[in-house]
C-alpha positions in Angstrom: 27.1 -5.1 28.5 24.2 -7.1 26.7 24.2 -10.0 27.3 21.6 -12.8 25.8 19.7 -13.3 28.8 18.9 -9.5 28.7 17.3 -9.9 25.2 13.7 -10.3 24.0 14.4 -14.7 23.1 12.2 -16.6 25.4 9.8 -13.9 26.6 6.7 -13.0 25.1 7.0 -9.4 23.0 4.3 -7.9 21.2 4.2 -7.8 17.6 5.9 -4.2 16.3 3.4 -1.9 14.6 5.5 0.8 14.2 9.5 1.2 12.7 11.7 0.7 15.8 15.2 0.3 15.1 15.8 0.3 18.8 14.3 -3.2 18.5 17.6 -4.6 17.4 19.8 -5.9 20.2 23.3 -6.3 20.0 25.5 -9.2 21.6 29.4 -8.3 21.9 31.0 -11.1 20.4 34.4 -11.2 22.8 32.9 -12.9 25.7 31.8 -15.9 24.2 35.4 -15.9 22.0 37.3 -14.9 25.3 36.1 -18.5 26.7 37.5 -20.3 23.5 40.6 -18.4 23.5 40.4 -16.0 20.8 41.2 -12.2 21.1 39.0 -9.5 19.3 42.5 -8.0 18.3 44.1 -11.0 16.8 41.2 -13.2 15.4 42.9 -16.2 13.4 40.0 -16.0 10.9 38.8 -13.5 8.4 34.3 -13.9 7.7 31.2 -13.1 8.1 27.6 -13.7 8.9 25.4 -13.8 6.0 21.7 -13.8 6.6 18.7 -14.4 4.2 15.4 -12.8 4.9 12.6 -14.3 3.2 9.7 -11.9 4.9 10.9 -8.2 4.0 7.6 -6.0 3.7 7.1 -2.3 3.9 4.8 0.3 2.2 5.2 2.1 -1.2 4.3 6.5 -0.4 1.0 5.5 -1.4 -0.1 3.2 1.1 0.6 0.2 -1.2 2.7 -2.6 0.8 5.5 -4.3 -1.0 7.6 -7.5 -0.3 11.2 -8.7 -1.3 13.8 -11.0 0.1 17.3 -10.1 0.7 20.9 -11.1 1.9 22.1 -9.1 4.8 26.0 -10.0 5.7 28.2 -9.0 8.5 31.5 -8.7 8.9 33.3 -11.2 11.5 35.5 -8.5 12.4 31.8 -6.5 13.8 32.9 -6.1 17.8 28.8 -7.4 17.5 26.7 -10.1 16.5 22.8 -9.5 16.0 20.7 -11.3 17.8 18.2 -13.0 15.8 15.1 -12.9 17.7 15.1 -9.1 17.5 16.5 -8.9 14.3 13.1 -10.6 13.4 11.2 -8.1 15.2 13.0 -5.1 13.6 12.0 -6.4 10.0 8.3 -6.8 11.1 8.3 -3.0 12.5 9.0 -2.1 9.0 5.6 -3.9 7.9 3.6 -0.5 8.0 6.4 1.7 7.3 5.6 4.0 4.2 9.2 3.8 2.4 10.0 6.0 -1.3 11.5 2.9 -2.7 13.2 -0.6 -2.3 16.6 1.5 -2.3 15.3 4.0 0.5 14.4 0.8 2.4 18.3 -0.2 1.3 19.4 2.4 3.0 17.6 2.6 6.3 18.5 -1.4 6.7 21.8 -0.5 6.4 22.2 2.2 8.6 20.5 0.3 11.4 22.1 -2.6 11.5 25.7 -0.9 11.3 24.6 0.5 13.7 24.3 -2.7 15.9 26.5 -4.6 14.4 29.4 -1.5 14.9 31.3 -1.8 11.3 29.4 -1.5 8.0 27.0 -4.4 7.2 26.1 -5.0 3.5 22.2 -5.6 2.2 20.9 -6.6 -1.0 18.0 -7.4 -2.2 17.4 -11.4 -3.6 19.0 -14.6 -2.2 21.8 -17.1 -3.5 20.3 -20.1 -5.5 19.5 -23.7 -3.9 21.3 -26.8 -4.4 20.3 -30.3 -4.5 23.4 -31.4 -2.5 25.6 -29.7 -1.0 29.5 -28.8 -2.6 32.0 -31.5 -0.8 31.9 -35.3 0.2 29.3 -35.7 3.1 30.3 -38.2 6.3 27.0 -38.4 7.5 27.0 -42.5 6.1 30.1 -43.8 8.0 29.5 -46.9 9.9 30.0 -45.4 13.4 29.2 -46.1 16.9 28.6 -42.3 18.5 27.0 -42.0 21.8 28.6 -38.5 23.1 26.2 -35.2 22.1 27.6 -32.6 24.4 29.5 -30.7 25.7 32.1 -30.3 21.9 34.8 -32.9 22.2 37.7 -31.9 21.2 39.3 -34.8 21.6 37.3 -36.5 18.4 39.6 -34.6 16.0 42.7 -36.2 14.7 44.2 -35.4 11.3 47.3 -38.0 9.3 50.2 -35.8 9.1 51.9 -38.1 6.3 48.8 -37.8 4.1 48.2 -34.3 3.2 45.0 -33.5 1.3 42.7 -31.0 -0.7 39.1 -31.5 -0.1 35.9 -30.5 1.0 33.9 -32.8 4.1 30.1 -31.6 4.6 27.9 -33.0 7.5 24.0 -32.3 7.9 24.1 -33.3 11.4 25.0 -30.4 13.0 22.7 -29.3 15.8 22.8 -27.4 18.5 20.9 -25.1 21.0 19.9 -21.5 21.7 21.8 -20.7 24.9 18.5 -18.6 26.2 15.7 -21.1 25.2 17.3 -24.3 24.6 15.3 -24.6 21.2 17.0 -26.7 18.3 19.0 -25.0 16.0 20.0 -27.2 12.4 22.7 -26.7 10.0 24.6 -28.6 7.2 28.2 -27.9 8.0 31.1 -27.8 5.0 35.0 -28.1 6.4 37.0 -26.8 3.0 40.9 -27.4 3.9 44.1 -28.0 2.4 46.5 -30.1 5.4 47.0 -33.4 7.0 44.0 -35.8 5.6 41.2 -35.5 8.7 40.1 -38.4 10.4 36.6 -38.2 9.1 34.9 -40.8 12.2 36.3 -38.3 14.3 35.1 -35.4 12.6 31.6 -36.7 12.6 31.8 -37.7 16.1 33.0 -34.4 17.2 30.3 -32.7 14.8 27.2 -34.9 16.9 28.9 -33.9 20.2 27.5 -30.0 19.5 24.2 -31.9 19.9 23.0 -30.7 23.2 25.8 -27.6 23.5 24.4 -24.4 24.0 25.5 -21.3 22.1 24.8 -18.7 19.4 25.4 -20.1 15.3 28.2 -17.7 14.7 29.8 -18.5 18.0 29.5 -22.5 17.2 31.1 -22.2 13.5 34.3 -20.3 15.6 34.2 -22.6 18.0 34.7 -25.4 14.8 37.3 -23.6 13.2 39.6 -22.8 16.6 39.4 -26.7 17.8 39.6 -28.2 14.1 42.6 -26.2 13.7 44.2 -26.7 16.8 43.8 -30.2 16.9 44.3 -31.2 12.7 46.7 -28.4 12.2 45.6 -27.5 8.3 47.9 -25.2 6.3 44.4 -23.4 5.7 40.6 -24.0 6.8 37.4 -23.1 5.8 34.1 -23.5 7.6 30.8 -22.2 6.8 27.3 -23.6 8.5 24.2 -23.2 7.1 21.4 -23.3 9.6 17.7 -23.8 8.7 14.9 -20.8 8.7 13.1 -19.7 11.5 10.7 -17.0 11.4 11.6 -16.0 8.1 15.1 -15.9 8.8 18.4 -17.9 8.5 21.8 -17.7 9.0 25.2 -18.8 7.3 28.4 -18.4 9.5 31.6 -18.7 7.5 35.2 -18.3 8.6 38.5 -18.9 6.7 41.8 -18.3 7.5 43.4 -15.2 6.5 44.4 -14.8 2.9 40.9 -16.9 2.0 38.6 -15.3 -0.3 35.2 -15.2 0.8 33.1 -17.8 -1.4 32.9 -16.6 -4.7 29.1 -18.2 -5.2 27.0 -18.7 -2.1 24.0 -21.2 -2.5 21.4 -22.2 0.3 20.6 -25.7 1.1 17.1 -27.5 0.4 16.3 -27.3 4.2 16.4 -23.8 4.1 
């Protein structure tokens, strides 16, 4: 089984010059939910994994190199996430690839990373639009005393069960850690919910608490949704994170309870 520490993060690796999809490295996603309580077989969310690459490059049959950006998503329901470090190193390999088109190109991107990933992965060429600020009421101003910044506490969360509410609560505090190298990873967080009316101290408090936590993106934004719904008991949730670039790559996490369309317009955040 891979496992992270097994992967190319933290080591030095040699920049690709030739295609390699064997590059990619897969992570199976049921330990890490196995230690949160979820089962592969009966996830409580439906999502996905939606990545922008902003340094896709290859070579036109005549030598002639071409660049695009793109939006690569995969499917929650993948028995595997991609690790990002080689999913860098993959798109550089491409750099000197001679490629008949941008749809050839398509094609071999999706193949590949279906092929990690295990369930059909979606590419396509351009990225969502920025936005000033972000959709929702952000909590990053309360007056609040916060001195906790790992491990997650669950405890934070509290939700009014005689005051139930529609709205959005959005948080650019978010940070947490890669579990291999302990570098910082950032994200602007957005809890979309319909349900007893959040404590929103606690939720910002329980937010800061993933400070110093180590562990993937994707595994952080489930690790959200299973304790804010445990805890605050919505009648249906929504989270999505979106986590800055790094090395021409970032990603946006979202889960939703089943029944939950996936976002009908995706946008990416000034820090990204």
């Amino acid at each position: 089984m891979n496992t992270p520490q097994d992967s190319s993060l933290g080591r030095e690796v040699s920049y690709p010059s030739q295609y390699d999809p064997g590059l990619l490295f897969p992570i199976p996603r049921s330990g890490a939910r196995a230690e949160i309580g979820l089962d592969d077989a009966a996830l409580p969310f439906v999502g996905h994994d939606r990545w922008h690459a902003f340094e896709l490059s290859w070579l036109d049959p005549r030598g002639k190199p071409q660049v695009a950006v793109a939006t690569v998503q995969v499917p929650c329901t993948s028995p595997r996430l991609i690790e990002s470090k080689s999913f860098k190193l993959y798109l550089n390999s491409l750099n000197s690839t001679r490629l008949d088109s941008a749809d050839a190109l398509r094609e071999r991107l999706v193949a590949d990373l279906s092929a990690c990933a295990g369930a059909p992965v979606q590419v396509t060429f351009g990225l969502p639009a920025l936005r000033e600020s972000p959709l929702g009421e952000l909590i990053d101003g309360l007056d609040v005393d916060i001195d906790c910044y790992g491990p997650p506490q669950a405890d934070y969360l509290a939700a009014d069960a005689g005051n139930v509410v529609e709205e959005t609560l959005v948080s650019a505090l978010l940070k947490s850690n890669c579990p291999v190298t302990g570098q910082p990873d950032w994200a602007t967080v957005s809890l979309r919910y319909r349900g007893p009316q959040i404590d929103r101290a606690g939720l910002l408090r329980y937010l800061v608490s993933y400070r110093e936590h180590a562990e993937f993106h994707e595994q952080c934004v489930e690790r959200i949704f299973s304790e804010v719904s445990a805890r605050c008991r919505p009648q249906w949730l929504e989270v999505e994170a979106r986590y800055t670039r790094r090395g021409g790559l970032d990603i946006n996490p979202w889960r939703a309870s089943p029944g939950i369309a996936a976002p009908a317009a995706t946008y990416r955040e000034l820090r990204q």
